[in-house]
C-alpha positions in Angstrom: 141.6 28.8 -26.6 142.2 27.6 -30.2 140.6 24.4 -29.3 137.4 25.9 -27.6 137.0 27.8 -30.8 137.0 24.7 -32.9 134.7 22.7 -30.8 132.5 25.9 -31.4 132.4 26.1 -35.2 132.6 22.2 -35.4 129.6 22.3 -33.1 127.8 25.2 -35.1 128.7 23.3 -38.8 126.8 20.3 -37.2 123.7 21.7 -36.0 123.7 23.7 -39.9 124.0 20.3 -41.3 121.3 18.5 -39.1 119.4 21.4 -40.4 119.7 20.9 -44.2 119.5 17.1 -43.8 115.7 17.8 -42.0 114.8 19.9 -44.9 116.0 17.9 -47.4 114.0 14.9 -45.5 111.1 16.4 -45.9 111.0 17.8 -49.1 111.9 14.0 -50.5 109.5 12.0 -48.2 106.5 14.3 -48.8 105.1 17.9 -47.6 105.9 18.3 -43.9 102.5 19.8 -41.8 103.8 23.4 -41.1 103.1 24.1 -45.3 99.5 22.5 -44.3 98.1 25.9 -44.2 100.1 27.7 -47.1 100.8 25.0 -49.2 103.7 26.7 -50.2 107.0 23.6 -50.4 110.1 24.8 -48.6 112.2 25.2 -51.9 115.1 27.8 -50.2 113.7 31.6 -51.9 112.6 29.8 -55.3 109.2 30.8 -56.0 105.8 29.3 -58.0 105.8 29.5 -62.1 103.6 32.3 -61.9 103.7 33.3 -65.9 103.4 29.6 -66.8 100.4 27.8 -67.0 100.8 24.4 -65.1 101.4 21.9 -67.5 98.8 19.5 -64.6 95.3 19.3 -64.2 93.3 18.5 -60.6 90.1 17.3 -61.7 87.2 15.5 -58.9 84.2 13.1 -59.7 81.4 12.0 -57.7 81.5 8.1 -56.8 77.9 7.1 -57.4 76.8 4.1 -54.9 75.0 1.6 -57.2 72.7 0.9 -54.3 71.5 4.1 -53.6 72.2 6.7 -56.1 74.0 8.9 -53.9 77.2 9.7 -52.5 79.3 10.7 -50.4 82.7 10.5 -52.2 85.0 11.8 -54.7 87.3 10.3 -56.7 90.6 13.2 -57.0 93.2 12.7 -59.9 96.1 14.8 -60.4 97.5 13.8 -63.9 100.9 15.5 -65.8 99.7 16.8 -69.2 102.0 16.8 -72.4 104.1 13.9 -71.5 105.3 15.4 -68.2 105.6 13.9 -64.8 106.1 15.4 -61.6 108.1 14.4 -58.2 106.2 16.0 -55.3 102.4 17.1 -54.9 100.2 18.4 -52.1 96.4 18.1 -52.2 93.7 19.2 -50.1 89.7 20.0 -49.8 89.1 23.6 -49.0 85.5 25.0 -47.9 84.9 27.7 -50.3 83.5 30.3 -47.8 86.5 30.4 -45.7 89.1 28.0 -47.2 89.8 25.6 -44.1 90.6 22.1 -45.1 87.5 19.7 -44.9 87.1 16.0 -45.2 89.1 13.2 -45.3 91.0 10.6 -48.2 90.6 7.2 -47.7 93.7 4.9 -46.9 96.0 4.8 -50.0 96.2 2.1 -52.8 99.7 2.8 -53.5 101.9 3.4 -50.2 104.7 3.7 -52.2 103.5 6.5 -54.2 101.3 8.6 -51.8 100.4 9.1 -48.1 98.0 10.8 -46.3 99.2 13.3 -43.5 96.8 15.0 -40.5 96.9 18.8 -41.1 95.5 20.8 -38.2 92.1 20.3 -37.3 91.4 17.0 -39.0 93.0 13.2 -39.8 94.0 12.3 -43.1 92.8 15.4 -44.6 96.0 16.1 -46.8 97.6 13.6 -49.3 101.5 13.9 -50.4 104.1 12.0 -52.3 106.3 9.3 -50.2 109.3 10.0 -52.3 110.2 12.3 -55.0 110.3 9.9 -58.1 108.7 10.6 -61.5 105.0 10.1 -61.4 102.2 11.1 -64.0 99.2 10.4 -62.5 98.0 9.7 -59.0 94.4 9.0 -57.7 92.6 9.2 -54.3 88.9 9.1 -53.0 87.8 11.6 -50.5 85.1 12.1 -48.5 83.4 15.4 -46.9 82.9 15.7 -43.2 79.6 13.9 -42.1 77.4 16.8 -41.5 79.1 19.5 -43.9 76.7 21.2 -46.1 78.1 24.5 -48.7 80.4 24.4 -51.5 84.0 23.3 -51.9 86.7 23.1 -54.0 90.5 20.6 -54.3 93.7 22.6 -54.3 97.2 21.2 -55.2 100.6 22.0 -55.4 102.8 20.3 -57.6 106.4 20.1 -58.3 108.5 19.2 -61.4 111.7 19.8 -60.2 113.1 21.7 -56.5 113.4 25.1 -58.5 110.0 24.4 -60.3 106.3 23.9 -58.9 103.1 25.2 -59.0 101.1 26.1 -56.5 97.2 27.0 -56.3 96.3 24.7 -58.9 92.2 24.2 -58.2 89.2 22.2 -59.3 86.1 24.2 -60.3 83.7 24.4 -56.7 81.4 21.7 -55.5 78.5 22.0 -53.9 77.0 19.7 -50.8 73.5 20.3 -49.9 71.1 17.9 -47.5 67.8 17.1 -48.5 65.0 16.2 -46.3 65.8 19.1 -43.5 
C-alpha cells in the first residue's frame, strides 16, 4: 500500500512540476496566445503598477512611401525612459470601436529580440519578446488590414521584472479613412 501511495504523490509532484516548467517557458520565451485577448502576463496573483506611471512610452508613425505619398504602414517603438530597460513586452493594434486586434507586423529584424505570434482571428498580429533579457528599445512596422477603414490605437504591456509590469500602456488613436469611395 505504502508503495502505491508513493507512486501517487511522486506521480502528482511530477505533473506540478511539468506545470511550473510550462509557465515558466512561456513567460521567458514570450507571451503565450491565451493572454492574446487580456493582455494580462501570467505573473502567479501579482498584479499591474497601478499608482505608478510607466516609466515606457508606445509611440506609432506613419511610413510615408516616397513614390506615392501615402501609406499603409506604421513604424511602432516601445522605448524604456529614464535609463530603464525592460525584459518582456506584448503589443498589439486594437480597433477603437470595439477593441479587436487589427493588422499585421511585418517579419522581424531582430529574431533574437522579438517575434510575432498569431492571436485569434488573424497572423502575426501580436509581437513579443524571444527571451526575457534587458532591452531598451524595440521597433516594428505594422500594417492595417487591406480594406479597414475607422480609427485605431497600439496597446502594450510591459514588464520590468516578474512582480513588476505594466499593462494598458496606449498610443493616442489613429484614424484610416479611404478616399475616392
Amino acid at each position: 500500500m505504502n508503495s502505491v501511495i508513493r507512486i501517487m504523490l511522486d506521480s502528482s509532484f511530477a505533473l506540478l512540476l511539468m506545470d511550473r516548467i510550462a509557465t515558466v517557458h512561456s513567460l521567458v520565451y514570450g507571451t503565450p496566445t491565451e493572454n492574446c485577448q487580456s493582455m494580462f502576463p501570467q505573473h502567479d496573483n501579482y498584479l499591474p503598477q497601478w499608482m505608478d506611471p510607466p516609466p515606457y512610452n508606445l509611440s506609432a508613425s506613419i511610413i510615408l512611401d516616397s513614390t506615392s505619398n501615402s501609406s499603409d504602414k506604421y513604424k511602432v517603438t516601445l522605448i524604456a525612459e529614464r535609463r530603464r530597460t525592460f525584459k518582456g513586452f506584448f503589443i498589439q493594434a486594437r480597433s477603437l470601436t470595439d477593441h479587436k486586434i487589427i493588422g499585421s507586423f511585418d517579419p522581424v529584424e531582430a529574431p533574437d529580440v522579438a517575434k510575432l505570434i498569431d492571436c485569434p482571428g488573424g497572423t502575426q498580429n501580436a509581437a513579443t519578446h524571444v527571451i526575457n533579457y534587458p532591452k531598451s528599445v524595440v521597433n516594428f512596422v505594422w500594417k492595417p488590414p487591406a480594406n479597414f477603414e475607422g480609427k485605431f490605437y497600439f496597446e502594450a504591456t510591459v514588464v520590468a521584472e516578474y512582480k513588476v509590469f505594466w499593462t494598458g500602456i496606449e498610443t493616442p488613436a489613429f484614424n484610416i479613412t479611404k478616399t475616392g469611395q
